[in-house]
N, C-alpha and C positions, 0 to 999 in steps of 0.2 A: 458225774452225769447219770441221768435215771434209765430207765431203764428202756422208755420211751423214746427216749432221747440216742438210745445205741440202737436201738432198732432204727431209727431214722437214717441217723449218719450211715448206715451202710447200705440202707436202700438208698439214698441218695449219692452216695461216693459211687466213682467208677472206673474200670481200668485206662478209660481212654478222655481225654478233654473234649467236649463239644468245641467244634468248629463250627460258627454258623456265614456262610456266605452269599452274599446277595448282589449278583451283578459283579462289582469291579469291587465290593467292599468285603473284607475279610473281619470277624470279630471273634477273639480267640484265642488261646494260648498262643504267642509267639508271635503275636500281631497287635499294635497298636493303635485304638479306635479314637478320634477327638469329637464329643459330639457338641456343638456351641452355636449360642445365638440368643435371639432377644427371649423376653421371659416367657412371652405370648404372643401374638401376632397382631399386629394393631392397627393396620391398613392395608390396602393393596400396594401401596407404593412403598411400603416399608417391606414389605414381604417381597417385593419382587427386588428394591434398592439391594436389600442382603441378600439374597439370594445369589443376584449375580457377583458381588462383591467377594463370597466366600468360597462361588465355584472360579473364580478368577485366583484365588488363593492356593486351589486344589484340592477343596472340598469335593465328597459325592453326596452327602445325605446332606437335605435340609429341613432339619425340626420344625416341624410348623406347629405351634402351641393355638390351637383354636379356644380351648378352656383354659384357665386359669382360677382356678380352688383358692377362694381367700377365706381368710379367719374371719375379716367384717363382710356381709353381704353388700356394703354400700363400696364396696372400693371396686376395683375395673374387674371384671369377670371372665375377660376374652371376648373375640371374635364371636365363638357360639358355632351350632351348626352349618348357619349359612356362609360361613369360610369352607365349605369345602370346593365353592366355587374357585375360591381360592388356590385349591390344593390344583386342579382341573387348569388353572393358570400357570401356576407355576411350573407343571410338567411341558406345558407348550415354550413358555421362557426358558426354560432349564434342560442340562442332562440330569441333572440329582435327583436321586431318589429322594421322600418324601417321609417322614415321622411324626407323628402324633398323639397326646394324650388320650386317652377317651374316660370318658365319668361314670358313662353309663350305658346300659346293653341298648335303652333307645338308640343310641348314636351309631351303633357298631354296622351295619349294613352301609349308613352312606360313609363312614373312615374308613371303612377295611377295602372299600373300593376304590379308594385313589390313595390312601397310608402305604407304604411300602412297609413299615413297621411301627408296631402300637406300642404304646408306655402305658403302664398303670402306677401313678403316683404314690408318693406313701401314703396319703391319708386314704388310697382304697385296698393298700396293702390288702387290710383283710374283709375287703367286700369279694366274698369268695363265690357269687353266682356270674359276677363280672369276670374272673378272674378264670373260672371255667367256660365260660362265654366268647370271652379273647381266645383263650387257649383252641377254643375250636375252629378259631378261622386257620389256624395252624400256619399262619404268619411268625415273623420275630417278635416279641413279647421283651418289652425292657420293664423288669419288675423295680421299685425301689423302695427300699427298708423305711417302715413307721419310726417315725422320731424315739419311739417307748418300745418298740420293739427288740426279743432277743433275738440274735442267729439263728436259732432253732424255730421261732416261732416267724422271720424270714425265709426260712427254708422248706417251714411247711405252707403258707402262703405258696410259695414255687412249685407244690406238690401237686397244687389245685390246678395250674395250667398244664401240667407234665402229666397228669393222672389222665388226662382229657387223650394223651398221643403224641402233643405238642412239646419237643426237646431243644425248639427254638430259644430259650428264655435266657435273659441277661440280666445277673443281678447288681444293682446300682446302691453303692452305699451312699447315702447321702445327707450323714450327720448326726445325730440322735440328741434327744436334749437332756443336759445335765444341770450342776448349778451354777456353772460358768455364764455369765451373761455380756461380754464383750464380745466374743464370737454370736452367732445368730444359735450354732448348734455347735457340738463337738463334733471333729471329724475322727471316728474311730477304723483311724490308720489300717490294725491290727487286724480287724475286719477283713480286710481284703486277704491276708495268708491263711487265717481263720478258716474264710471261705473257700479259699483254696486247697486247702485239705478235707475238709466237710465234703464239697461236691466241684463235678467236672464240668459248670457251670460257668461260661464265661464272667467276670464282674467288673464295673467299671465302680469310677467314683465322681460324682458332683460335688466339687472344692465349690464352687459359687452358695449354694445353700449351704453346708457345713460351713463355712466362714462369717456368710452376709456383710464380708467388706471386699470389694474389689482388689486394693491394697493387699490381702492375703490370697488372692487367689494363684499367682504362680509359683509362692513357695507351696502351696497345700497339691497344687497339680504335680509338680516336679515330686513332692514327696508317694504321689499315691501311685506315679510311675516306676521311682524307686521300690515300691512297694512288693509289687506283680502285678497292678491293676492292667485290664488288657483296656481299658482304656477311661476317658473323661467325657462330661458332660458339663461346659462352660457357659455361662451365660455372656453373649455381645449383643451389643443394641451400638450403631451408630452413632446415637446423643445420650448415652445411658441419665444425664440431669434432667431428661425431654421423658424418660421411658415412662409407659403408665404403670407398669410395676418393676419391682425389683431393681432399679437402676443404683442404688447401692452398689450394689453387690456384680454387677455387669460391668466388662470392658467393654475400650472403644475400640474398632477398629484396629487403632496401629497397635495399641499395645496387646491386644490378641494375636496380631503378626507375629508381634515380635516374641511372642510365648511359643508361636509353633514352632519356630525356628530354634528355639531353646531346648523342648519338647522334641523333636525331629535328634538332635544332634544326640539329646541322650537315649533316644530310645537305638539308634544305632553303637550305642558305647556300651546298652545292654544286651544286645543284639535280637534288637525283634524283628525278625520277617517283613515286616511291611509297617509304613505306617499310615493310615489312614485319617480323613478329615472327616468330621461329619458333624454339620452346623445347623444350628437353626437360626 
């Protein structure tokens, strides 16, 4: 390791774990978070159908993906800003708190006002005026690892919303690409105790993109729990063959049930504190 790189890890290591909580939701060593739902948000009646569906489950957060970042410009985009009418509904239908990506600093005034917590994807990992930008609404901040990116250069991404004041941030591993091409990404397991001795930095992990098959997703979730991940971020879609993206890679429904309950049993065999649902 350089020498950069020791100077890092100890400014980022700490004697105590961030606890970050919000409302009824705990996120953080000794707590386990589920964050899951469709890829993006695709209508009013599918935002509100899930919604109620997964607070009926005992979810409290609900992901509302308004963007949607694709490789082709011509494939589905998202909802777009004018879903935050959206969000403005869903709090009147709903108890759940409410999460969302944002792309860009235009966007950040009308999401920070109805988002209960922001995400910045990997492909803005290191758009770093965004990332200081977020960091100042001094909301929770769910950062996720560039596909190409090291730990280190994850961590200092992290720097840039934490250097602002902001201790809210949740790092999300969510696959990196190698030369394996049956999965979508590799899901680098390791990462999570990695990180966990680097920084005091709650991390979850996304098995639905690290996989990009359905089929894989509750063995790669069960394994990032076994891991120390303090929690997941799943993709469900009601008709995942209907989804406008990602429905590969997205459960339905029952079989997301039937994951929680899978999920729920072991995280009490490792004895976590609580376990929490948090869907989009």
């Amino acid at each position: 390791m350089n020498r950069l790189s020791e100077t890092k890890v100890k400014k980022l290591s700490n004697d105590h774990n961030t606890i970050i909580e919000l409302e009824s939701v705990v996120i953080g060593e000794g707590h386990f978070t589920v964050i899951a739902g469709p890829c993006a948000l695709e209508s009013e009646e599918l935002a509100v159908k899930t919604a109620k569906a997964v607070e009926h489950s005992g979810a409290k957060v609900f992901r509302c993906s308004l963007f949607k970042p694709r490789t082709s410009p011509y494939t589905y985009q998202g909802y777009g800003i004018d879903g935050v009418s959206l969000l403005k509904l869903l709090h009147k239908e709903t108890n759940l708190l409410l999460e969302t990506e944002i792309l860009s600093t235009d966007h950040l005034d009308a999401l920070a006002s109805e988002a209960d917590i922001l995400r910045v994807g990997s492909r803005n990992m290191d758009n770093y005026e965004l990332l200081k930008a977020v960091g100042k609404t001094n909301k929770p901040v769910i950062l996720k690892r560039n596909m190409s990116a090291t730990l280190e250069e994850f961590l200092l991404a992290a720097e840039y919303i934490l250097s602002v004041g902001n201790n809210k941030v949740i790092l999300c591993e969510r696959g990196i690409r190698t030369f394996e091409t049956y999965t979508r990404n590799t899901l680098d397991i390791l990462a999570v105790p990695a990180l966990k001795e680097l920084t005091h930095l709650p991390v979850i992990v996304d098995p639905s993109h690290s996989t990009g098959k359905s089929s894989l997703v509750p063995a790669a979730s069960k394994a990032a729990l076994a891991a120390g991940a303090d929690g997941l971020m799943i993709e469900v879609h009601p008709d995942p063959l209907r989804s406008y993206s990602d429905g590969q890679q997205s459960l339905d429904i029952p079989t997301f049930e039937k994951l929680m309950k899978e999920l729920s049993d072991m995280a009490v065999l490792l004895g976590k504190k609580s376990f929490s649902a948090v869907l989009s």
